[in-house]
N, C-alpha and C positions, 0 to 999 in steps of 0.2 A: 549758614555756611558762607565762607568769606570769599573772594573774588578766587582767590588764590586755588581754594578747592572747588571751585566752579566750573574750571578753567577745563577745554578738551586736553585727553590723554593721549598722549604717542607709543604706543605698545610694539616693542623689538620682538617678532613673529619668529620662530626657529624652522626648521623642517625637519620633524621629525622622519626618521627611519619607518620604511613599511612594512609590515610584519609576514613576516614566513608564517604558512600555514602548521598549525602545532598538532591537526590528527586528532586523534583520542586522546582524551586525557585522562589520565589517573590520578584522582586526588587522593592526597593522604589521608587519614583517618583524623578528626579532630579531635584538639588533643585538650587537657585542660590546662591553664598556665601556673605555674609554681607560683606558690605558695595560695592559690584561692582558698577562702575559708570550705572549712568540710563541710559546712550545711549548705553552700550553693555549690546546686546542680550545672551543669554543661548549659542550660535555657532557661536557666534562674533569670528575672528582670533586671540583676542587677549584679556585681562583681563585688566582692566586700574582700581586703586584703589586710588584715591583720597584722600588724609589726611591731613587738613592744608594744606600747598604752596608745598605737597610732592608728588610724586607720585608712585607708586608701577604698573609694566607692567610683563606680565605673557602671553609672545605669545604664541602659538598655531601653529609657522610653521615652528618647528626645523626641520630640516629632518630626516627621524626615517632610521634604517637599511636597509628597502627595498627600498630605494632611492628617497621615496613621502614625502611630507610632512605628517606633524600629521593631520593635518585638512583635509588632502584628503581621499576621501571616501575610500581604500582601508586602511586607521589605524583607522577604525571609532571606532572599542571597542578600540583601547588605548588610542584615544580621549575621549571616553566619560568614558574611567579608572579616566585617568588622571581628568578631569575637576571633577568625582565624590569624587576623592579622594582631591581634593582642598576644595570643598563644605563640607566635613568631619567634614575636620577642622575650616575651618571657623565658621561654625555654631555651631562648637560644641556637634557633638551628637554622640560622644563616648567618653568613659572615657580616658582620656588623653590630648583631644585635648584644653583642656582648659590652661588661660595664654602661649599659644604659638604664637607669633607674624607673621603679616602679613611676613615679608623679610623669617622669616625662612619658614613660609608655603609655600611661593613659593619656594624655594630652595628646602625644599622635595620633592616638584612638581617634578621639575626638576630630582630631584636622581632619584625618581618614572621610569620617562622617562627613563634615562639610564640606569636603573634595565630590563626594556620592552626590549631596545634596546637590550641587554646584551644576556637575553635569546630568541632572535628572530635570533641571529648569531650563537647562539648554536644550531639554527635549529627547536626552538618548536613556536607555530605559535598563543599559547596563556599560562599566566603563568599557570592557570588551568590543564593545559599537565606535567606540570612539576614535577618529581619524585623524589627519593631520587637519585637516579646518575646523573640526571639534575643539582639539587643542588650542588654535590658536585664538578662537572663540572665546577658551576661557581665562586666557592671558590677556583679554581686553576687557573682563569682568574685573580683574584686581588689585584696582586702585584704592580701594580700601578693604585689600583682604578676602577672605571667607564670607567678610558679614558688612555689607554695605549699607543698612543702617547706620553702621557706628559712626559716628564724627572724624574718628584722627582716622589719617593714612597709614598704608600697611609700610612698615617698616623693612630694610633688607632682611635685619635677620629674621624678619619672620616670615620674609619670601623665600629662604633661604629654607627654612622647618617647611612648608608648605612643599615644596618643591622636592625635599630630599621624602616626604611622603608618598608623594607621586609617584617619584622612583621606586621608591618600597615596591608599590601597587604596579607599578611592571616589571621589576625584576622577580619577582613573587609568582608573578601569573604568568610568563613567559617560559621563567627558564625551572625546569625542575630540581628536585634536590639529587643526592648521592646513588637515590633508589631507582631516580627515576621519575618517581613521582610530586605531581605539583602542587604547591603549598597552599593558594589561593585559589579560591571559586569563583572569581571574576578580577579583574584589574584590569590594566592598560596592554591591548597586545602590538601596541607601537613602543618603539623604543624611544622615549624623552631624550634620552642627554647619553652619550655616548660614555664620558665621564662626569664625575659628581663638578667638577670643576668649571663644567660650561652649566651646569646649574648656577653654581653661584657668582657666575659671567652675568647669567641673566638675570637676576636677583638682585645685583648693582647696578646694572642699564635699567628694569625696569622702576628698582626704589628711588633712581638718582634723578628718572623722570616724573615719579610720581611726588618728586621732594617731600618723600616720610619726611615728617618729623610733628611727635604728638604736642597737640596746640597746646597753649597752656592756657586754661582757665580766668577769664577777666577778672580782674582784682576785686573788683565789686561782686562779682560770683560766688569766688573760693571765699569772702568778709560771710558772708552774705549764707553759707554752707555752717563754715566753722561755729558760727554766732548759733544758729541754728541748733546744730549738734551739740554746744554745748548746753543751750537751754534744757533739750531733751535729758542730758544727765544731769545737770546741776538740778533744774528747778523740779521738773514734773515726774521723773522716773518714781520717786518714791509712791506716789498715789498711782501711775501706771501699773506698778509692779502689786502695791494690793487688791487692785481691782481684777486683777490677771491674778491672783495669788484666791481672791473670792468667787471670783467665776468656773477655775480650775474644782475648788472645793465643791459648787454648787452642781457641776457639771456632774462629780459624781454620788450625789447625796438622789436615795429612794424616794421620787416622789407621785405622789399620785393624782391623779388627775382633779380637777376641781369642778370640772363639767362631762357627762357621759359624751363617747366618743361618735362620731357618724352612728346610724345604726346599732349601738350599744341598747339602748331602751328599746329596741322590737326585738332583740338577740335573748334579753331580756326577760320578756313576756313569753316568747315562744318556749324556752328553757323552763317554766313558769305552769304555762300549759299543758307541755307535755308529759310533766311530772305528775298529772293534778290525777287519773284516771278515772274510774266510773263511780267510785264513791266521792273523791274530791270535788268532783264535777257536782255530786249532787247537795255537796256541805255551801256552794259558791250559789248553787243556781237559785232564784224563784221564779217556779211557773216557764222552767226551760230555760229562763234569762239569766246567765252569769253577771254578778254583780260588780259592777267596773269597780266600785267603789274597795270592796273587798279585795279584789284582785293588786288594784296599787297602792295602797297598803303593805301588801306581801310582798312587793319588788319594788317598795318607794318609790313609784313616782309621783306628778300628779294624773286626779282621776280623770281630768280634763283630756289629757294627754290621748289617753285610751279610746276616745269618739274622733282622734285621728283617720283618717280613712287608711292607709299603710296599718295600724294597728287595729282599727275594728273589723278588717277584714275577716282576719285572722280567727279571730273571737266567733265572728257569725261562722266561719267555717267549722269549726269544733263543735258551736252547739248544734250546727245541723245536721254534722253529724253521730252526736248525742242522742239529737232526738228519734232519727228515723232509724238508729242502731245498725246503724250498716256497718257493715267490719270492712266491706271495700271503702267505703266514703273515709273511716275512721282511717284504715289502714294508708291511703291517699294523704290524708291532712298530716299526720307521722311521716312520712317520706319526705313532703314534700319542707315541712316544718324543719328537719331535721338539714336537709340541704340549703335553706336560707342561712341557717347560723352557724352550719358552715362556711359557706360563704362570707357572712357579716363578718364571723370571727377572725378569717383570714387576710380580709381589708383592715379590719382594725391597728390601726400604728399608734404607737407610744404619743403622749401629748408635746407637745414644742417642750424642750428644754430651754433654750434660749430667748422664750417669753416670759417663762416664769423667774431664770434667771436674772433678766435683766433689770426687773423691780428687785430681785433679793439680793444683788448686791450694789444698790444705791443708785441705778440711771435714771435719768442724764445725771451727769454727773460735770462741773465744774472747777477747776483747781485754778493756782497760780496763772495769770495771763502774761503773756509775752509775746515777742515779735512772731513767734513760728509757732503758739500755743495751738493743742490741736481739740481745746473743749467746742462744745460739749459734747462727753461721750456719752452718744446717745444709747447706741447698742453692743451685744456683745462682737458678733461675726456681721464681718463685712459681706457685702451684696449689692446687686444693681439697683436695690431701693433703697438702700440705706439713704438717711439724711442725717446732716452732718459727720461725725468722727466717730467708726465705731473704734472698742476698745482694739479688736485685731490688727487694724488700720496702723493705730498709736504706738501697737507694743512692735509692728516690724519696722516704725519709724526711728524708733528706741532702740532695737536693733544695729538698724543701721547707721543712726547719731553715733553709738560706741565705736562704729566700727571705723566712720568717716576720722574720729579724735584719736585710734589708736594708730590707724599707718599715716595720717598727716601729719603727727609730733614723732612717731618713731621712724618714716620714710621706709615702710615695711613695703614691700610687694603683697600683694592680694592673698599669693599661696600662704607667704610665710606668718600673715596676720592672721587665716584660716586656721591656721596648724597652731598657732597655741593654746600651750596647757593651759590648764583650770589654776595652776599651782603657776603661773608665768612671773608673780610679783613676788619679790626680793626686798626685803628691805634688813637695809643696810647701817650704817652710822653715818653715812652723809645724805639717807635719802633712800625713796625708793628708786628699784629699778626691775626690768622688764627682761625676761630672757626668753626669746626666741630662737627658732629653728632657722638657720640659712640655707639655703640647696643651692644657693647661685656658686657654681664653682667646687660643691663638694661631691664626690662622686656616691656616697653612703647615700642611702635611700630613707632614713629617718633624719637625713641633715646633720650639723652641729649646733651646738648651743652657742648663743652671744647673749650675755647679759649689756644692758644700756640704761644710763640714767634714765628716769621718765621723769616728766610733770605731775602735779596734784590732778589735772583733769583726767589723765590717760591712767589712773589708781582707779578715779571713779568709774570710767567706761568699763575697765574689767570687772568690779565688781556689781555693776550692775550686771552684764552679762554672765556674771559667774552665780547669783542669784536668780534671774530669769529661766536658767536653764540647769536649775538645781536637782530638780526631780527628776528633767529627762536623761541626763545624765548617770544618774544612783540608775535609775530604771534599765539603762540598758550597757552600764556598765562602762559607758565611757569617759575619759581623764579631756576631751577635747572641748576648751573652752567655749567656741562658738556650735557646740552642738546642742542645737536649738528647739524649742517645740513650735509646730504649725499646723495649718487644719490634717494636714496629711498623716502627722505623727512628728518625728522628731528629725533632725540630720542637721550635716554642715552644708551649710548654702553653697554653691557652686557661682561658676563665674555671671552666667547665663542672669541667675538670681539674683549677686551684688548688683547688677546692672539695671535691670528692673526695680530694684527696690530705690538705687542710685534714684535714677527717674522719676519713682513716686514720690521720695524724698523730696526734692528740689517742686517739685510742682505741687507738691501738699503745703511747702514752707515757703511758700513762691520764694524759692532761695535761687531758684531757676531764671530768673526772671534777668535779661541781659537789654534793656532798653527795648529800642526800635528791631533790635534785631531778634526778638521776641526768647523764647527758653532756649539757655544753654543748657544740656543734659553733658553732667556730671562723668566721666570715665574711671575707674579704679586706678586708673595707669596716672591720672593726673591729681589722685589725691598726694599721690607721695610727695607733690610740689607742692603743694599751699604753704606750708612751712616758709620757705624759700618769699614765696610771695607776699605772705603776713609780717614778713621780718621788713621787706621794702616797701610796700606800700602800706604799714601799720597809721601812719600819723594822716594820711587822707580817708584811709574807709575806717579803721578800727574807731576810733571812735564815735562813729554813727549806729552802733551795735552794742546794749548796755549789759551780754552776757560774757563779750568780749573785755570789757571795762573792768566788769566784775572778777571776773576768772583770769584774765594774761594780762601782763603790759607789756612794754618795749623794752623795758631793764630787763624780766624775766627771760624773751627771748632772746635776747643777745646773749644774756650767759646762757644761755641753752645752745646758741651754735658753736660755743667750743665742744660738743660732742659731737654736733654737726659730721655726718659720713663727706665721704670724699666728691663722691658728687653732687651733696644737698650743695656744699661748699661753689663750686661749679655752677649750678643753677643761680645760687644766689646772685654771685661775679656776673651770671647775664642777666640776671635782671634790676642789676645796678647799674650795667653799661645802659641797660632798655630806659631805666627811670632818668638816667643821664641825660640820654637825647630827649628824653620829653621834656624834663625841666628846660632845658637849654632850646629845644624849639618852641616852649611854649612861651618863653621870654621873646622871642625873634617875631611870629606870628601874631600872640595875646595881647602883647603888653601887659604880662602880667607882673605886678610891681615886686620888687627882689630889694633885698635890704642885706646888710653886714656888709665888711670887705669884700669877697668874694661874689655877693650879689651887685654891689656897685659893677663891681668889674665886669661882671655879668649882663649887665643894662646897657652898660655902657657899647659893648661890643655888640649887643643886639641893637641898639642906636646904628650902630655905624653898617652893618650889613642888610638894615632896611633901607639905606642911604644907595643900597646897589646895587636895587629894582632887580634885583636875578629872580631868574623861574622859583618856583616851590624847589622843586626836583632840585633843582642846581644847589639852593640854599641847602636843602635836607644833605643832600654829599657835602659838603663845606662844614657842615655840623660835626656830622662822621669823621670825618678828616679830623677834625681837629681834638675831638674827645680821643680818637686812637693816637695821634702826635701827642700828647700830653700826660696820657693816661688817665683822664678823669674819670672817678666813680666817687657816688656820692653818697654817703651815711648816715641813713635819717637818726635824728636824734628825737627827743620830748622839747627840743627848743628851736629846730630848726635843721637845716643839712650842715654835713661836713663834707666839704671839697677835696679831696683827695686829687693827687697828682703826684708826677713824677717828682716834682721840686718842691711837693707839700711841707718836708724833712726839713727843709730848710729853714721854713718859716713856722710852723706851727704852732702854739703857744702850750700845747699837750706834749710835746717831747722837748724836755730838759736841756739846755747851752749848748752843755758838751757833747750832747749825744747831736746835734743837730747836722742833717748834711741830705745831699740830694740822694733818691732814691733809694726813701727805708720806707717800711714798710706805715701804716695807721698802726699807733701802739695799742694795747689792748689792756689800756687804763682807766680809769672811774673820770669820767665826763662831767665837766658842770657847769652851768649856763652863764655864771659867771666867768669863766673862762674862755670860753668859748666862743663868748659875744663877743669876746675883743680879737679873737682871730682873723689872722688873716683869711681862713680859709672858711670862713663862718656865712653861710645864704639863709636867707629868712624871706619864708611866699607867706600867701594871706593862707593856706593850710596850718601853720602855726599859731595865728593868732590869739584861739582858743586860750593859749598856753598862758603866752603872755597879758593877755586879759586877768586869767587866774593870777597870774601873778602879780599884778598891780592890786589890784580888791585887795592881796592877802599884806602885801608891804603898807599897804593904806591902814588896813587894821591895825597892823602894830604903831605905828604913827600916829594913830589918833585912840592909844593906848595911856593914859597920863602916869601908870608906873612902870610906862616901860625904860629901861634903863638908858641913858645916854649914847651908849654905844652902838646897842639896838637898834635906837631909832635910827644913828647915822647909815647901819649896813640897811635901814628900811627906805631910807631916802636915796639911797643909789639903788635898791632895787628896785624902786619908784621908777628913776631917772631912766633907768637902761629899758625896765618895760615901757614907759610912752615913747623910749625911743622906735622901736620896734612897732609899738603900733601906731607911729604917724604914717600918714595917707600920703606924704612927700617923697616921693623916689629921687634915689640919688644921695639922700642924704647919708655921712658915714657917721660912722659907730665909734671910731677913734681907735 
């Protein structure tokens, strides 16, 4: 956590309204909400809403504060809160509830819950107890929301959804409907907010104090994720998915034991005995003595077994009462004979499945190594003893590698990467592409369609996940891409679960790992930026990651941001203006040596403002100042940056005589380091060097090539020329 979030909160306190005393109350009859499927009941565990090939699930068994689930009879009224305040809306029968779609009705559901939660840790045991110091109690809880684990801070508009719930939860339980009668079995019997509009007063005072805004992910994090994710699909998925594909098979293949079970050999013997009756007795016995030997023979075991004390008991009791013919002694030994194997027979359980599994289909098991590899799988189902990676472990890591590669390239929101079809991939004549559901701004409750170019990685995520969950699917009938199998059975992961998994992810791939400041855990909200992020700082971390190497470069992503949405666009511009001031303060503070036109100039001017001993602080403004007077943003290239400016137009050596003038735009033409290098606007850090190392060795080659052609070698001796320019250790020096 950064200084920033550390920092004490100033919470803008309201007074609410005191409540009139409301009498008896008459609750209406609960009702079910339109459209529930017909096979859930009114106290079904769970809400399944059918739509088209869609499906909408609304469980009933988060765990609430007091450590029980909702559905257990000790949260029965915020059960039947919650499920009333569902049916609300669904049906419509107060004003507001109308054109609100299914996905958001549940999600209020849910804030609903976390509102209950919220004030049941404050110690009040229903919201109806709730006061004005109660209240204002839990407006100094929500500087990160609902759920103050998470990292980012709560944002307005989501102060704004919290807060219009609340209202729900006392206009609900306050005031009745048309009959008379009131909606809700508990809610708020103070009045919040007089109108919705000093709700969202306070919703801007409290976000503007708690300065939302979600952090973005360290560059070496999101490298660090991505590289990850993609090893999981590129390299290891396919041995994942057969081993999960053999375990599936073995899980349900008939097998039978290989060793008798507890108690199975005395259930056994006694079964054994008591069949044997007064002539058997006498074909077994010599001189009254039943013959062990004979006996285990007849029930395989060995005879040794038999002068067990638990099994010759048994024996001496039958012959004695053989011998002395007592029909009580005998009728004794039968009773009580008969209740042991009952008993034995009842404790008897099935042998491990998942011990003999794990030898028959090949553990431990070893594949492909790499930076985030997760060999060896040693077992099939994870547990507090596992040692090292079991397969269950691997396949929700594989999971969620697809899922990390599908909304970081396509900048999908959570829901709407949840909610694609199995059939989402399109291919076209110029490529494939990816069509998704949008809710953002549509008011239809199955969304609309957008089809979007995608990458070759974001084809293999889906199909990997379109194979993982092939069977569960066929099985239960549904078209939904990530609906998935797990120890539970099958379904689409919910928020709760990307998050968790987010977390195991980064800390299993130590993808988590953010220096001194120990694990950054990963947010769903902050995958949609990595894109944004890998396009500007690609030439510092990308190439320390060899799946990253393999799978993307920097030519691919760049034409990949002319599809770029309107705000990945946005994100990028800030974190061009963010890599701006680093380069440029880290010239000022580092000394770190700058080369080309644009980096002389760059030295130079950081020369002259170490010359003028100002504070940090004061320098870091004088930065700012000057990057916003000028406009600089900077463009990584494979050779170096490009300096961008308002007068860039002017001089560039990428935009042609006549086109040249102040304030046009960076043209979105084929770059080449040839040209480039002779820019005016051209910086070269030791982050480049790599490049231009490669490219000396490779100009070297052809020069020390004896049929290479005359011409050849001259373009190899200038590229000779220009890469030791670049890698001399002399600052200052220019490039011409």
């Amino acid at each position: 956590m950064n200084k920033r979030q550390r920092r004490s909160t100033r919470v803008y306190l309201i007074e609410p309204k005191a409540a009139s005393p409301v009498g008896n109350r008459i609750i209406r009859p609960e009702e079910r909400p339109v459209g529930l499927d017909v096979d859930c009941l009114l106290h079904s565990d769970r809400y399944v809403f059918t739509m088209g090939n869609l499906s909408f699930v609304m469980p009933w068994t988060r765990k609430m504060a007091n450590g029980r689930r909702l559905c257990h009879s000790t949260n029965a009224s915020a059960w039947e809160l919650a499920r009333r305040y569902m049916s609300a809306y669904r049906n419509q029968i107060f004003d507001g509830a109308d054109n609100v779609v299914l996905s958001t009705v549940i999600n209020r559901t849910y804030t609903a819950l976390a509102v209950i939660d919220a004030f049941k840790k404050l110690g009040f045991a229903s919201l109806s107890d709730v006061r004005k110091k109660g209240w204002n109690d839990f407006l100094k809880t929500l500087e990160f929301g609902l759920h103050p684990n998470r990292r980012e801070r709560v944002s307005r508009s989501r102060l704004i959804e919290i807060f219009r719930v609340c209202d729900d939860l006392s206009r609900l339980y306050r005031i009745p409907d048309e009959n008379g009668k009131f909606i809700l079995n508990d809610g708020f019997s103070i009045e919040l907010f007089s109108n919705f509009n000093d709700a969202i007063a306070l919703a801007y005072q409290l976000g503007t104090d708690f300065e939302a805004q979600t952090p973005d992910t360290p560059a070496s994090v999101a490298f660090a994720h991505m590289n990850a994710a993609i090893e999981y699909v590129v390299d290891y998925a396919s041995d994942l998915i057969r081993l999960f594909n053999a375990a599936e098979a073995a899980k349900n293949q008939e097998r039978k034991p290989t060793r008798a079970r507890p108690g199975q050999k005395n259930a056994d013997l006694l079964e054994f005995l008591l069949q044997l009756g007064r002539e058997g007795f006498l074909d077994l016995a010599e001189n009254g003595v039943l013959s062990r030997s004979k006996i285990a023979h007849s029930i395989g075991i060995a005879t040794t077994t038999l002068y067990q004390p638990r099994h010759a008991a048994w024996i001496d009791r039958l012959e004695k009462a053989q011998l002395t013919a007592s029909s009580a002694e005998n009728e004794s030994f039968r009773r009580e004979a008969q209740l042991e194997i009952d008993t034995i027979r009842a404790k008897l359980k099935n042998p491990s499945q998942n011990r003999i599994a794990t030898v028959q289909i090949g553990l431990p098991f070893s594949g492909i190594t790499g930076a985030a590899h997760p060999w060896p799988i040693t077992e099939i189902g994870r547990s507090r003893w596992t040692t090292g990676c079991s397969l269950e472990e691997a396949i929700a890591n594989l999971i969620t590698a697809a899922l990390i590669i599908i909304l970081a390239f396509m900048g999908d929101r959570l829901g709407e990467g949840l909610n694609l079809d199995v059939d989402c991939l399109v291919e076209k004549l110029d490529g494939w592409y990816l069509r998704s559901r949008k809710f953002k701004g549509h008011s239809a409750e199955v969304g609309s369609f957008l089809e979007q170019p995608c990458p070759e990685v974001v084809v293999r995520a889906v199909r990997v996940i379109t194979e993982l969950g092939a069977d569960a699917r066929a099985a239960a009938g549904s078209s939904n891409l990530f609906f998935i199998p797990h120890r539970s059975g099958a379904s689409v992961p919910d928020d709760s679960t990307v998050r968790n998994r987010l977390k195991r992810f980064g800390k299993s791939t130590r993808a988590s790992l953010n220096g001194k400041d120990g694990d950054w855990i990963v947010t769903p909200s902050q995958l949609r930026r990595f894109f944004a992020t890998m396009w500007v700082n690609y030439y510092e971390f990308g190439g320390k990651f060899e799946a990253l190497r393999r799978m993307l470069d920097h030519r691919w992503i760049t034409t990949t941001l002319g599809y770029a949405k309107t705000w990945q666009k946005q994100v990028i511009s800030d974190l061009q203006l963010s890599l701006t001031f680093s380069v440029m303060r880290t010239a000022v503070f580092d000394g770190v040596e700058m080369k080309g036109a644009a980096g002389v100039r760059f030295a130079k001017l950081a020369n002259r403002i170490k010359m003028m001993v100002l504070p940090i602080e004061e320098v870091s403004e004088w930065i700012s100042a000057q990057i916003a007077a000028y406009g600089f943003r900077l463009f990584p290239m494979p050779w170096g940056y490009c300096l961008w400016s308002k007068d860039a137009g002017k001089y560039a050596s990428c935009v042609g005589r006549g086109a040249r003038r102040v304030g046009i735009n960076r043209p979105n033409t084929i770059k080449d380091c040839g040209t480039c290098s002779k820019c005016r606007q051209f910086i070269e850090t030791p982050v480049f060097e790599p490049y231009w190392q490669f490219s000396l060795e490779m100009h070297e080659t052809i020069m020390n090539q004896p049929l290479a052609a005359p011409r050849l070698k001259k373009a190899a001796l200038e590229g000779m020329r220009r890469s030791k320019l670049f890698l001399c250790t002399k600052v200052g020096r220019s490039n011409g």
